[in-house]
C-alpha positions in Angstrom: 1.9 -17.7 1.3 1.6 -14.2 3.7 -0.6 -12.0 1.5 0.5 -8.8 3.4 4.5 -10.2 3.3 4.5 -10.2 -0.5 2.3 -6.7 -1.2 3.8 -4.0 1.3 7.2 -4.7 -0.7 5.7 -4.2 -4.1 3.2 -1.6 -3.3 6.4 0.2 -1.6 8.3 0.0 -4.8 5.9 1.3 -6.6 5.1 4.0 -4.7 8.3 4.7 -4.7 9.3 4.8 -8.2 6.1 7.1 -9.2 6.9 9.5 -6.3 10.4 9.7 -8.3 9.2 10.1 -11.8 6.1 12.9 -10.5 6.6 13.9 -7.2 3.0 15.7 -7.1 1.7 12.7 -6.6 3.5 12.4 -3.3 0.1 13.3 -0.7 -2.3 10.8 -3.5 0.2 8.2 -3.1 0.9 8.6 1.0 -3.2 9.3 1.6 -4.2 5.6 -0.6 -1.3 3.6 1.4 -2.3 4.6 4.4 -5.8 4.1 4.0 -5.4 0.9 2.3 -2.7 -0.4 5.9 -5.4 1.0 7.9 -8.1 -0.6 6.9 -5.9 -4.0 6.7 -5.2 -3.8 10.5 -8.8 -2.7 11.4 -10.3 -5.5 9.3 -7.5 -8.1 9.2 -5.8 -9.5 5.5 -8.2 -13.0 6.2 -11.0 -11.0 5.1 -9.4 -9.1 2.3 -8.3 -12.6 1.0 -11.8 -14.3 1.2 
């Protein structure tokens, strides 16, 4: 099982349906993904998992 494969989706869909119900929190939620992605492809999801 691809740990990154199954949370992008959901974290996406998330995302997505709180940006729809309060779209303030548009920049929190953008900032947090793309912090969280970045530090996936700096570290790698094998140490994220461990």
């Amino acid at each position: 099982m691809n740990f990154n494969v199954l949370l992008t989706p959901m974290v996406s869909l998330i995302a997505g349906i709180l940006i729809l119900v309060v779209p303030r929190l548009l920049n929190f939620i953008v900032a947090i993904y793309l912090i969280i992605i970045g530090l996936i492809g700096l570290f790698g999801t094998g140490h994220l998992l461990h």
